[in-house]
C-alpha positions in Angstrom: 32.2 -26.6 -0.7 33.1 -22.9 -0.3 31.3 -22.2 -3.6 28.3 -24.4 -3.1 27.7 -22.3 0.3 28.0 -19.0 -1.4 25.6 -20.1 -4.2 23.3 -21.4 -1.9 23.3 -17.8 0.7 22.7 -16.1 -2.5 19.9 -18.0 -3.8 18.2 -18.2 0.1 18.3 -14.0 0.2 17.2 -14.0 -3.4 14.0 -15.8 -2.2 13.5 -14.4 0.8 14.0 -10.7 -0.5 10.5 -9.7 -0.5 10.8 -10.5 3.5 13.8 -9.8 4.5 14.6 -6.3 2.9 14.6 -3.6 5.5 13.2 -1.1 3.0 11.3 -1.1 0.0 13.4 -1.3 -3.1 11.7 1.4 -5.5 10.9 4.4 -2.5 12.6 7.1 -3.2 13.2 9.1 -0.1 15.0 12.4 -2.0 16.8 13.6 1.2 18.4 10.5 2.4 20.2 10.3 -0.8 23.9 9.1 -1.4 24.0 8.4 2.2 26.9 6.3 3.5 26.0 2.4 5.3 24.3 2.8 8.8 22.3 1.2 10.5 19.0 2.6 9.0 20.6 1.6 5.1 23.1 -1.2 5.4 24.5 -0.6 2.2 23.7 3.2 2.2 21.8 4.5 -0.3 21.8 5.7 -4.0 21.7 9.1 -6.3 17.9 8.9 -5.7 17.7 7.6 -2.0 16.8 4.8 -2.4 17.6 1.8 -0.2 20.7 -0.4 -1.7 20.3 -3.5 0.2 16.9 -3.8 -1.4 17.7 -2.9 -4.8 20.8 -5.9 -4.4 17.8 -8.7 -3.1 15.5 -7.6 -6.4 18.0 -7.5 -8.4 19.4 -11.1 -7.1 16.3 -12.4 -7.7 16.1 -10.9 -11.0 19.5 -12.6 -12.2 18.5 -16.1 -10.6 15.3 -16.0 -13.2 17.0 -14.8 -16.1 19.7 -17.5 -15.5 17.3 -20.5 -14.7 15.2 -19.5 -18.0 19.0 -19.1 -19.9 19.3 -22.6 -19.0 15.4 -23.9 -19.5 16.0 -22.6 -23.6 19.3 -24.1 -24.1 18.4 -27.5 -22.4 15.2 -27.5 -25.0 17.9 -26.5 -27.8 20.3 -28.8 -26.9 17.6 -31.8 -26.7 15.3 -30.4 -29.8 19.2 -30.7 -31.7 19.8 -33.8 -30.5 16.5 -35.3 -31.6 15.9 -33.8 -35.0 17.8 -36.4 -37.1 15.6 -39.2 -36.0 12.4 -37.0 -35.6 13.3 -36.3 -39.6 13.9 -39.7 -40.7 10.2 -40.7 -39.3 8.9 -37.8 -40.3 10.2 -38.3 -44.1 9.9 -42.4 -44.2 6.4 -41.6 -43.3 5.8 -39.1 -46.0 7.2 -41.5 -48.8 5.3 -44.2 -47.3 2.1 -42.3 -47.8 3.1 -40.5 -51.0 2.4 -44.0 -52.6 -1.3 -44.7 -51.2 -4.2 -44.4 -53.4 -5.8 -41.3 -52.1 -2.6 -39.2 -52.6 -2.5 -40.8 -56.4 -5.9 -39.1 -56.8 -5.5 -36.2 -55.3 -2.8 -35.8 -57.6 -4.1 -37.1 -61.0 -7.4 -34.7 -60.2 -5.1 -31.5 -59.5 -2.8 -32.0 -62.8 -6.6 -32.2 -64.6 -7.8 -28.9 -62.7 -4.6 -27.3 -63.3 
């Protein structure tokens, strides 16, 4: 439950960043940098002033959408994996079924004359 909570606070502020982040994430304001928390900068500020609260909701967002796509590819790996055998065996039974039709015969005995 405790877990679930946190994961769900995280992804709320991770969608909500763009409206809820007191500053803009990439201003850089040169001589408010390194500056401890306060009330202006919550989580104070970095080497180039910028505001660290905002950078954290960016970059939250950031690592929910490279996880969700992480996920997306191995979900379509892990099916395509699962359903190659059988995609194979069709794809094979119905090669060998049309290897023997009359129009592949042809196509055959007129390329080993061209050849």
């Amino acid at each position: 439950m405790i877990g679930g909570t946190i994961v769900a606070v995280i992804v709320a502020l991770a969608l909500l960043a763009p409206w809820i982040a007191p500053h803009p994430w990439d201003t850089m304001n040169v001589r408010a940098r390194l500056k401890p928390p306060s009330l202006v900068h919550w989580f104070g500020t970095d080497e180039f002033g910028r505001d660290v609260l905002g950078r954290m909701l960016v970059g939250a967002q950031l690592s929910l959408f490279m996880g969700l796509a992480a996920i997306v590819v191995s979900m379509a790996l892990a099916v395509g994996f699962v359903y190659i055998p059988p995609i194979a065996r069709i794809t094979r039974s119905v090669t060998l079924g049309l290897a023997g039709e009359e129009f592949i015969q042809a196509a055959r005995a007129r390329g080993e004359t061209s050849a």
